[in-house]
N, C-alpha and C positions, 0 to 999 in steps of 0.2 A: 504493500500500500504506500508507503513511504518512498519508493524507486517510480511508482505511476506518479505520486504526486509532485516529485523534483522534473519528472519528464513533460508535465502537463505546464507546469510553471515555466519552464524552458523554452518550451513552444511559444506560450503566449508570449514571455521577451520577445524569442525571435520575431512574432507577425509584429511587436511593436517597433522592433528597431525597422523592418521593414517598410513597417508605415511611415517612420519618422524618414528612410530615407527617399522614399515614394515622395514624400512630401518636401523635401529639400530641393529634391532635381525638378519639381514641377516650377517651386518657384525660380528656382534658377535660370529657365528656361527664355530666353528672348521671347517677350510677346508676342503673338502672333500678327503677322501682317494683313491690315485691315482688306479687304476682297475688292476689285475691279467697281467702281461705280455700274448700278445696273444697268441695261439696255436690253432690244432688241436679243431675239436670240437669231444668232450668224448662221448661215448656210455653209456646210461643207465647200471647201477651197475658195469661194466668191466672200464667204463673211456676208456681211451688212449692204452689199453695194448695191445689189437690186432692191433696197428698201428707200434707198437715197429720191429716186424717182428725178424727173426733169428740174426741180426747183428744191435744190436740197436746202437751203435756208429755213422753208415751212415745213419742209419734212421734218428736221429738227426741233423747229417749234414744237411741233407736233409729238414730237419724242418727248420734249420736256413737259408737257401735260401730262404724259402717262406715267413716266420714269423717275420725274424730280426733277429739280433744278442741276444735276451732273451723270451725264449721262455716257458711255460707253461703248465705243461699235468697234465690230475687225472691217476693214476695207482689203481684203485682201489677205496681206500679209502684216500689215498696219494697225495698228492701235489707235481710234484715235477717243480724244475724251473732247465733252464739249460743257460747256458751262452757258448757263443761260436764265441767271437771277443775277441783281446785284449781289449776292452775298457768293458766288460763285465768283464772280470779276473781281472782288476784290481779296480772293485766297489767291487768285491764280496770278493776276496785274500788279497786288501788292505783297500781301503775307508773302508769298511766295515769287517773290519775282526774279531775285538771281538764279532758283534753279529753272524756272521753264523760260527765261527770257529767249533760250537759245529757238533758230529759227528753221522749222523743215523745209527746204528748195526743193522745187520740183523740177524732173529732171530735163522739162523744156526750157527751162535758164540757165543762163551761160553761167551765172552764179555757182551751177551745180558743181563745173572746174575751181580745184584750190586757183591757179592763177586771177579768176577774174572774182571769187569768192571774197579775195582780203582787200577789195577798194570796192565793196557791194554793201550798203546800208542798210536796204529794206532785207535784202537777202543771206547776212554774214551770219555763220552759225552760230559765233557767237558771240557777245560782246567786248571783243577782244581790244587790244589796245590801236587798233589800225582803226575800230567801229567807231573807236571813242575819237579818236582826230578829226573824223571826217565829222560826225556828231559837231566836235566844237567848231569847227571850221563852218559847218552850216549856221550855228546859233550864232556865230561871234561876226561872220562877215556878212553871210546872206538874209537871212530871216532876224537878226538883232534890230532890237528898234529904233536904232539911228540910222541902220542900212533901209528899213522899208519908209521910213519919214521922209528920209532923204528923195525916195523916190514919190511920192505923195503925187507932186505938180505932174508927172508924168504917166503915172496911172488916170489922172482927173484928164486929160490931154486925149488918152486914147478912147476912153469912154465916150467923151463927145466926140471923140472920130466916128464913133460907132453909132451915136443917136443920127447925128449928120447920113451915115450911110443908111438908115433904117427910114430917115424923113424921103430922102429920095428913092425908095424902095415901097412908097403906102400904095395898095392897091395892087400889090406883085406879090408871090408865094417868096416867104422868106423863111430857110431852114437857120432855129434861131440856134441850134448844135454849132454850127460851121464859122455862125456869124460871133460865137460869146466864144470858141476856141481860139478863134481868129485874135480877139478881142485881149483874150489873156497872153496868149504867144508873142503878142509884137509890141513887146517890149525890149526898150535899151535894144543891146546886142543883138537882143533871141530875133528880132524883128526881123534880123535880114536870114535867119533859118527857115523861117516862113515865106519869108519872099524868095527862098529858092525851091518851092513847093514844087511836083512834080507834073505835069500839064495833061500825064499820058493816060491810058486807060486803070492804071493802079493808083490814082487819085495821090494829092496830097500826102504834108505830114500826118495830116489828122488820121486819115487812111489809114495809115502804115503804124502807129500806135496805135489804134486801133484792131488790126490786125495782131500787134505781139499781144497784148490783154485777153482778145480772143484765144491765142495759143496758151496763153496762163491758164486761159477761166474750162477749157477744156479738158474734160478726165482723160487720162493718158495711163494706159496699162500700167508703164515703168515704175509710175508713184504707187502702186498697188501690191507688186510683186519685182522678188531680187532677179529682174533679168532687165538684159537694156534691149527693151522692143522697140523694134522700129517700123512696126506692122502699121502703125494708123501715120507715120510721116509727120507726126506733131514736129518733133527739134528739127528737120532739116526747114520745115515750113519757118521754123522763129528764128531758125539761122540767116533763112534769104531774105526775112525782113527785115532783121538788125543790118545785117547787111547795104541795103539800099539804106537806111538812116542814117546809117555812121558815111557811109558816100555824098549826104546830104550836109552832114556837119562836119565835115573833114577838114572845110575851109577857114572855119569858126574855130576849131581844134587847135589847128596850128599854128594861127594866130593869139590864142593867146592860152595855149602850153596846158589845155584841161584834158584828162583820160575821157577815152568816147564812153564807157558806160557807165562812169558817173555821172557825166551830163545827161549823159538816157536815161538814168532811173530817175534826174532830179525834173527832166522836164517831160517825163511821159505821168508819175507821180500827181505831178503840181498844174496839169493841165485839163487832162482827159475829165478826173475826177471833180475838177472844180465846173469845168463846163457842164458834165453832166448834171451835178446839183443845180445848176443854176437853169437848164433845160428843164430840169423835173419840177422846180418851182415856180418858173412859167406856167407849166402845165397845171399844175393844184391852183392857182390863183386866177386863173381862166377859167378853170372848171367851178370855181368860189368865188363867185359875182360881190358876196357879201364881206370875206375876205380882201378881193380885190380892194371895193370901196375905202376899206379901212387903211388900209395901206396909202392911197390916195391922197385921202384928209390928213393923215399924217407926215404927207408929205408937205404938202399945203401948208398944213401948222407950222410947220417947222424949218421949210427951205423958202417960203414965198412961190413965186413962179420961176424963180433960179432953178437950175439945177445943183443938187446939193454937194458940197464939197466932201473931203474924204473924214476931214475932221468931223462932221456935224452928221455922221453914220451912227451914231454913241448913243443919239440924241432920238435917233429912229427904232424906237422900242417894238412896236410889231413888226416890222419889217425882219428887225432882228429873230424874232422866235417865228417866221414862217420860214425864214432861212437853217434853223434849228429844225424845225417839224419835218421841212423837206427830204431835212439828213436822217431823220429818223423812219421816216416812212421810204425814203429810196435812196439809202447809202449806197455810197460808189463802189464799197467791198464790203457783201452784205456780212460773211463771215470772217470781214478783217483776213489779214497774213497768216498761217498758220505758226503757232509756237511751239516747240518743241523743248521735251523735258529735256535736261543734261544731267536729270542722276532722278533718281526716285525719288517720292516724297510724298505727305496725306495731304490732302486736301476735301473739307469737309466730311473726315472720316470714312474718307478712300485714298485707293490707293491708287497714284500714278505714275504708270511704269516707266523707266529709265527711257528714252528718245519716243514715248508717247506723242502724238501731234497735238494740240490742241486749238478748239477755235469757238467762239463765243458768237452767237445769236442771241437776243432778248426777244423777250413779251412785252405789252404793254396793253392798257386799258384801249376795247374801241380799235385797234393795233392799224385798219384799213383805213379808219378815216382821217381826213386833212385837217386837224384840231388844231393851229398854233396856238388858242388860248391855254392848251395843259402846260407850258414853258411858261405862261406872266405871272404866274405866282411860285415860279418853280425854281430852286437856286440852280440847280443843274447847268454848268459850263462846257464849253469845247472842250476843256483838259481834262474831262472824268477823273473830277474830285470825288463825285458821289457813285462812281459805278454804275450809274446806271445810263448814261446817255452819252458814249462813247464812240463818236463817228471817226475819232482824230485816234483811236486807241488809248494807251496809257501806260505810268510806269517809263522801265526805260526804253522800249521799242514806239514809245508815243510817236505819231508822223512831226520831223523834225518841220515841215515847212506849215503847218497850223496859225503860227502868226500873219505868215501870207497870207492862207487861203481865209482868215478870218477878215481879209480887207479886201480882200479880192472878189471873194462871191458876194457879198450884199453889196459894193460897188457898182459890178454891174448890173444886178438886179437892180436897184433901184432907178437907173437908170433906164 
């Protein structure tokens, strides 16, 4: 009896030292890595892509009504995550921004090459110390606001070149796309890049930026899957356009010592997109007779029967938030650049994987209609302070030339 009951007390030590050490290794354990934000579930080798459909923008809307505000898809071979609340844009824009600041190229840009990679702004993987030069070089010479003041008289100048061309055009079909790109391009220097426009069947600059944006905005195998397909002729197609562009600026180049594709990213960038906005809010303020009007009287109020100067833009409070509404209801990149992770990290308690893509769509109240009234009581600015109204981006991939295009599109609008 006394041998059973040393052997029974034995035992029970032993399951307790084993509990005790069952319980030490658990804790000692690395936490567990928090799981993929949800989504969609992926189709065998395609993933997510046929879920995308013609207008992936609302498609995604449409993801984040069901899924949450951070959502999840494979394209492929691709990862990508999308965020689409402000409390999403600001883990990923700010809490988080040195690790996803890095940028995924797709491989119809010459970016995609290291050589043209480390002088590429929009496109450089990552914030490296070459991003940051060019970064201060744009803030300090071209977009600083002694460099756009300076030019004030000269923007006011071309504007009324442009009302002048539009007086003697009343009563004739005028494409006001060709006429407001026109309008931004020819200035200073750039004027005479436009005036070497091409006469021949492949149209214009405007054309031909036109054309690389299309080769961007088009899904391309390569960006899907690790092979370099050249089945649909996207990169030869962006080759033969950059090509005739840089033939078009070669002249301008070498006069005054600038690399061709940083000129191409600053003036295809700071053009296409600002005309567009400025096309689209034609269009909402035509179709809003009552909009219109307001606009109007506040011009009225405020300039006389002058045409208003660049200073007294400050002063035009609706004008300013239908130019905001604009950018909201027809951003020029409806889902921004894509940003790419440079190491893991959680975000809203997920997890996003090391070179994950990421790209941001919002919702909004009413989301179709042409409201500029939701901006006059709104703080919400160009720089996406607040997350939530982010045309320009933010953080440190924000679009460096935003101080321009903030005088630039309601300039000619209001004109």
């Amino acid at each position: 009896m006394a041998l059973k009951g040393v052997t029974e007390g034995g035992t029970y030590l032993l399951l307790l030292f084993l509990l005790f050490i069952l319980k030490n290794l658990k804790s000692s354990r690395p936490p567990k890595t928090p799981p993929l934000p949800p989504g969609p579930k992926p189709w065998p080798v395609v993933g997510n892509i046929l879920h995308m459909g013609k207008k992936p923008h609302l498609t995604l809307t449409s993801f984040a009504q069901t899924y949450g505000p951070l959502v999840s898809l494979r394209l492929g071979t691709q990862t990508l995550v999308v965020g689409s609340s402000s409390a999403a844009a600001m883990e990923i824009l700010k809490t988080h921004d040195r690790v996803l600041s890095g940028r995924w190229v797709p491989f119809v840009s010459p970016a995609k090459s290291l050589e043209m990679n480390h002088i590429s702004m929009s496109w450089s993987v990552e914030c490296n110390e070459n991003w940051k030069y060019l970064r201060t070089l744009c803030r300090t010479e071209l977009f600083s606001g002694a460099a756009l003041e300076s030019q004030a008289c000269l923007r006011e100048k071309k504007v009324k070149d442009m009302v002048k061309y539009l007086s003697g055009m009343e009563g004739k079909v005028v494409k006001i796309a060709e006429v407001v790109f026109a309008t931004l391009f020819n200035l200073d220097a750039l004027k005479r890049l436009y005036y070497l426009r091409g006469r021949g069947g492949d149209g214009g600059i405007k054309d031909r930026i036109g054309r690389i944006l299309e080769a961007y905005a088009t899904p391309n195998l390569s960006d899907f899957y690790p092979v370099n397909s050249t089945l649909q002729g996207l990169q030869k197609k962006s080759e033969v356009v950059l090509e005739r562009v840089y033939a078009m600026w070669e002249p301008i180049v070498e006069e005054r010592k600038v690399r061709l594709y940083a000129l191409q990213e600053l003036l295809t960038a700071g053009t296409d997109t600002s005309a567009s906005t400025i096309e689209w809010a034609m269009a909402e303020l035509m179709k809003s007779p009552e909009c219109m009007t307001k606009v109007h009287e506040e011009l009225v109020r405020e300039a006389g029967q002058d045409l208003p100067k660049e200073s007294q833009l400050s002063q035009l409070t609706y004008l300013q938030v239908c130019v905001k509404e604009s950018l909201r209801l027809h951003p020029p990149t409806p889902l921004m650049l894509p940003h790419r992770a440079l190491d893991s990290c959680q975000v809203m308690n997920y997890t996003v994987p090391k070179n994950a893509q990421l790209v941001r769509p919002m919702s909004w109240e009413d989301p179709l209609k042409f409201k500029p009234e939701r901006f006059l009581s709104s703080t919400l600015d160009f720089k996406g302070n607040d997350f939530e109204f982010l045309p320009f981006g933010a953080g440190r991939r924000i679009c460096p030339g935003l101080p321009m295009a903030a005088r630039h599109v309601p300039l000619v609008l209001v004109h």
